[in-house]
Each structure stands twice: as structure tokens, then as C-alpha cells.
N, C-alpha and C positions, 0 to 999 in steps of 0.2 A: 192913972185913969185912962182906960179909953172910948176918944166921943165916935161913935158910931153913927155914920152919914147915909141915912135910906132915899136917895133921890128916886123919885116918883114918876109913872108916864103913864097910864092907861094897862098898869097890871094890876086889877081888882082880880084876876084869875089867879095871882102865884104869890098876891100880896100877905094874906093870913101864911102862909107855909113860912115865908120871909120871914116875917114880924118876928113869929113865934120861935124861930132856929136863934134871931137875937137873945130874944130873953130868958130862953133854957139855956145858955152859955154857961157853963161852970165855971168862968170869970164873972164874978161880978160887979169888979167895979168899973161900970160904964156908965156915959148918959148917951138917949137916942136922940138923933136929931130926924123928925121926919119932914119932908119935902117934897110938897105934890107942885107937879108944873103944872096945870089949867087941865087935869086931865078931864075928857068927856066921858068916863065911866064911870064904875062908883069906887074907887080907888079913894078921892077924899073918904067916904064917907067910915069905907074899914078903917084908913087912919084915925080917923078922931075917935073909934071903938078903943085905941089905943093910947090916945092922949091923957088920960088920969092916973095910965099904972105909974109909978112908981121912980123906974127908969127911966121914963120919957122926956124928956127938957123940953122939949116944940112942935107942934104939928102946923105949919103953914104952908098954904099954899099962894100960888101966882097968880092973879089976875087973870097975866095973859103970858101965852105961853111962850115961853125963854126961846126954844127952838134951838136948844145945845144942853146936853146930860152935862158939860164942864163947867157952863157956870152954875148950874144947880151944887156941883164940887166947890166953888170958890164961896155959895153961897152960905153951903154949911160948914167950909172951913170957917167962916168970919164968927162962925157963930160957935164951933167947938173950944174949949179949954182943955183937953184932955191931954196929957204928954206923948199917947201915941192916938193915928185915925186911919178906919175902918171904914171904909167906901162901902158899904153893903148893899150892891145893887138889890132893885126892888122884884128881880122876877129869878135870882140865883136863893141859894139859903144854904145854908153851912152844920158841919159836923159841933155836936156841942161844946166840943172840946179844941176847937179850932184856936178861938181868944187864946184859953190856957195855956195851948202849944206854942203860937204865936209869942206871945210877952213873953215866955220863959226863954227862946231863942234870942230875942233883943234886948233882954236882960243881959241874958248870959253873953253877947259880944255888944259892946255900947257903943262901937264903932258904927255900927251901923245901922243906913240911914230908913231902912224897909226888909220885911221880910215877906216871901211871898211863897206859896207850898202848891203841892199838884193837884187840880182840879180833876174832877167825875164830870164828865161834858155830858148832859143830858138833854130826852125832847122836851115838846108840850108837856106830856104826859108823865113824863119823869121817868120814861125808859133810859137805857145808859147806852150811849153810842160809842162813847171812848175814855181815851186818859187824855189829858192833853201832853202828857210825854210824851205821845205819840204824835204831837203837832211838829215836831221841831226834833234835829240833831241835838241841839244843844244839851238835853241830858239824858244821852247816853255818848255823847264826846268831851260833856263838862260835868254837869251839876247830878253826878253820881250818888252823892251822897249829902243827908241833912250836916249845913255847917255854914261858915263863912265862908265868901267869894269875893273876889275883886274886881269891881267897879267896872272899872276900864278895861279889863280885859275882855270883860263880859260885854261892853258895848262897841269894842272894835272890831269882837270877831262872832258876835251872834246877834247882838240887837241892833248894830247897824243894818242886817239883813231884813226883819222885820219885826213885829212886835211879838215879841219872846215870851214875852207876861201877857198873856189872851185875855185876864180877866179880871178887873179891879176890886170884885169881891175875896181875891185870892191872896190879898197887901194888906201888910201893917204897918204905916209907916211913923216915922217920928214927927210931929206937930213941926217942930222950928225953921223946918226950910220950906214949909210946901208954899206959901201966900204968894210969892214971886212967880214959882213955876206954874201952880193951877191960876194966878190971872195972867199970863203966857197962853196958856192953852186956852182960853176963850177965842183965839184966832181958826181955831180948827173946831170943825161941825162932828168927826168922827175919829180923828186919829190924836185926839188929845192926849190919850193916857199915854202912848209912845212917846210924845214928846216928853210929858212928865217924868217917865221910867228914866230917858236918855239922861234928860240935865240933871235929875238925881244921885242916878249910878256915874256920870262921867268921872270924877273925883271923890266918889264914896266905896265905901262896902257896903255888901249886901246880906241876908241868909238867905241862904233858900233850904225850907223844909219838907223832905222826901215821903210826905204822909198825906194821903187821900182828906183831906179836912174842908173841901169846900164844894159845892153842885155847882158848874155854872150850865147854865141853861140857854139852849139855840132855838129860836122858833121864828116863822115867817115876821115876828112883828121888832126883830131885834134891829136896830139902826145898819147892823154894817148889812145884813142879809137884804136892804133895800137901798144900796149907798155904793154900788163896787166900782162907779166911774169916779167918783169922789174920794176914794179914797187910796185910788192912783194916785190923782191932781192932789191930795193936801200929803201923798205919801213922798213923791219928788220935792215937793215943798221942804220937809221936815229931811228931807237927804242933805240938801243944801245946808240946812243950818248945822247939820250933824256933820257935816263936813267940815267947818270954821271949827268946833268944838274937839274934833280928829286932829287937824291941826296944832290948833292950839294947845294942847298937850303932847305933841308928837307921836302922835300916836300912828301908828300903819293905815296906810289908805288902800289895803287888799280887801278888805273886804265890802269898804265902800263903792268902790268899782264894781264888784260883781253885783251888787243890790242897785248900782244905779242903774244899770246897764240891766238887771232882771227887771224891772217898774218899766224901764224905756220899752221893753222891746218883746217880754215874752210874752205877754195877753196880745200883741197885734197879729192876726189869721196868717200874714205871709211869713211872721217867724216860725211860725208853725207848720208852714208847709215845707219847708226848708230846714226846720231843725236845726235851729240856731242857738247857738249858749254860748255863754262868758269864754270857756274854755277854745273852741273856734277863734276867737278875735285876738288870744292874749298873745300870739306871734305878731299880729297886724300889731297891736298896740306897742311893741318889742320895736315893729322895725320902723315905724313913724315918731319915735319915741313922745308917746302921748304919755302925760304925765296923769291923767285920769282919765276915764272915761266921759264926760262932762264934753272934749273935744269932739268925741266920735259922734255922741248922740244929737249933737248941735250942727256939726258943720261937715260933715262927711254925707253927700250926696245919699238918696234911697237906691240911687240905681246900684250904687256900689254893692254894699251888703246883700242885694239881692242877687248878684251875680257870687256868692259867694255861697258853698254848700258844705 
């Protein structure tokens, strides 16, 4: 079975399209958990139009409002039983055959811990602005094709750069490990699901399936599109700890570097005027033999780098 988690926030605009992309799913053995945070529109009110079908387990809402989409995550992890869970944001909505596709990949390798496929990046209005393989290298330099991947490789040399998986409507993942990592991520207001991705994939495998099966949707009201200095500050946060976990499996710290050193340095105006990249410093880091970048961003003077073109 899988329980299927709609956390809720002031989308009465894209909520019936959502609901309804659940329950025409050509899998159907789910149950839905729905989950409104104190929203001030009429977002309750469509959910409880949907509280009696059938598939529906729960519609509650918050009092008051949580102030983080992660714990709304941990809130209906505690409440799912399902062997795999379906984060199905409330304002994306999905191909009906998504489920299908989804279980039959996790089925078929039981190795692994989530499977995640390529999103249709659309507006308000449900115009189509992209793929999101177009967000990222990494699949047209890795994940070519629907199958299994490994874990670690994937996190030492794509997702340590940033978050690879854009959209948690996009994931399926297996119930047994998530409780730990999703109350971990209540420390973070926007970049939880990165953290989630990292400690799952570091020692798992993954699928990734190469089929159009999910909407996610960008509008002025989405958290990160109102959040970009926050999620620098909790993005170097989560470097840090992604670094202990590079570590600790020996894994290569190439590409940790170049991502610490891009969050440090490349949003600041005078890197920009000078035209500054990873690439420029990786002599400097050669002949001081700096063992990460972690030194340079901390203790190496501003006047320096700035004399540098």
C-alpha cells in the first residue's frame, strides 16, 4: 500500500486539480492523508468535500500554524502505515499512472530506498516552462536512463552540489527509514527535503525513472520563491553536515569544495564583478595545500580574492 501525504498551506487555487490526480491513479491501493496547517483560505473547506470518499484516512487540520511544510511531513509520516509514501504536494498534481510506474520500479529492485522520475515544471496557470532535466547536469552526465543508481555516487558528485531532486511530489519512497530523517529535517524552514534525499541516498540505492509522470508547479506563493537568503544560510548548514557523512564513508570531497565555495561566494556582487569560480582558486588551493575549501572561506582575508581575476 501506499499512504499518500497532501500537506496543506493556502492552495484552495490548485487544491481540487491535486486531490483529484490522487484518486484517478491507476494504482489503487492507497490511503490519503490530508493535512491543512491553519490555512486562511478555503483550502479546509475543499478538503473535507473530500473526507468521506473512500480512500481518504484523515483530514485535519492545525490550530496554528506549524510554520515548516517538514513537520506537516513527519506529521503524516506518524500517521501513514503504507510500505511505500507519496509526499504529494498540495499545489503540484501528477500523471495518473505515476503510482503504477513508480511501485513497479521499487518492486522490481528492493534495494532501493526511493524512486523519483522527471518533472513538467509548470506556472499558475499550468503553462509548461520546462523539464526539470533541464535544471541540472546530472542527467545528461548520469541518470540517462529509467533503472537503478547508486546512492553514493550520486551524492558525492551531484547532490552534494545542490538539491538534484527539485520536487517531493516526484518521490516514492520506502516507509522503514524515513521517521529518523524527516524529524532531522524539522531543523530546516526550506531545505529539508535535501537533507532528507542526502541521508537516504548516502548508503542506499535509488531508481530513477526517465518518464514525464509528475506537474510540479512555481508561483510567486511557493516557500523557496520567498526564502533565497535562507536558503544560502540553512544551504552551508547542510554542507557541513554532508561533509561528516563524505567523510565517513570516504567518499571524495571534490565536489564538496566546489559547492562550498559556490554558496560562499557566487551570489556575492564583487564575485561577480571579477568573475570568480572554483576553477580560478584550485592552483591557490594546490599551493597552500588546503585540504578543503572550508579554510579559504573562513580565514583567507577579502582583500586577497579580490585582488585576484
Amino acid at each position: 500500500m501506499v499512504s499518500v501525504i497532501v500537506p496543506n498551506y493556502n492552495h484552495e487555487k490548485f487544491l481540487k486539480k491535486r486531490l483529484d490526480s490522487i484518486l484517478e491513479q491507476t494504482y489503487k491501493d492507497i490511503e490519503v492523508i490530508l493535512l491543512d496547517d491553519c490555512s486562511s483560505d478555503r483550502s479546509y473547506h475543499i478538503l473535507m468535500e473530500y473526507a468521506n470518499h473512500p480512500k481518504v484516512k484523515i483530514v485535519e487540520r492545525n490550530d496554528v500554524n506549524s510554520g515548516s511544510t517538514f513537520k506537516q511531513w513527519l506529521k503524516g509520516i506518524n500517521i501513514a502505515t503504507g510500505e511505500y509514501v507519496w509526499i504529494a504536494e498540495s499545489d503540484d498534481f501528477s500523471d495518473p499512472f505515476f503510482l503504477e510506474r513508480m511501485v513497479h520500479y521499487m518492486k522490481l529492485h528492493s534495494d532501493a530506498i526511493l524512486s523519483f522520475c522527471n518533472s513538467v515544471v509548470i506556472g499558475e496557470d499550468q503553462q509548461v516552462i520546462t523539464n526539470s532535466k533541464n535544471w541540472s547536469s546530472v542527467y545528461t552526465r548520469h541518470l540517462k536512463a529509467s533503472g537503478k543508481y547508486d546512492g553514493q555516487y550520486f551524492c558525492e558528485n551531484f547532490l552534494i552540489n545542490h538539491c538534484v531532486i527539485p520536487n517531493a511530489s516526484a518521490v516514492l519512497m520506502r516507509n522503514s527509514e524515513l521517521r529518523q530523517y524527516i524529524l532531522e529535517s524539522q531543523n530546516y524552514k526550506v531545505s529539508g527535503d535535501w537533507y532528507l534525499w542526502f541521508k537516504l541516498l548516502i548508503n542506499k540505492n535509488f531508481v530513477f525513472v526517465d518518464e514525464n509522470l509528475n506537474y510540479f508547479r512555481t508561483h510567486n506563493n511557493t516557500v523557496r520563491s520567498q526564502k533565497l537568503n535562507l536558503i544560502k544560510e540553512e544551504s552551508l548548514k547542510l554542507l557541513e553536515i554532508f561533509y561528516k557523512d563524505l567523510v565517513k564513508y570516504k567518499l571524495s570531497l571534490n565536489g564538496f569544495n566546489e559547492s562550498y565555495f559556490d554558496w560562499n561566494f557566487k551570489s556575492l556582487q564583487w564575485s561577480t564583478v571579477y568573475k570568480l569560480n572554483f576553477k580560478n582558486f584550485e592552483s591557490y588551493f594546490s599551493k597552500y595545500k588546503l585540504v578543503n575549501v572550508k579554510f579559504f572561506c573562513y580565514k583567507m582575508p577579502r582583500v586577497l580574492y579580490l585582488k585576484m581575476r
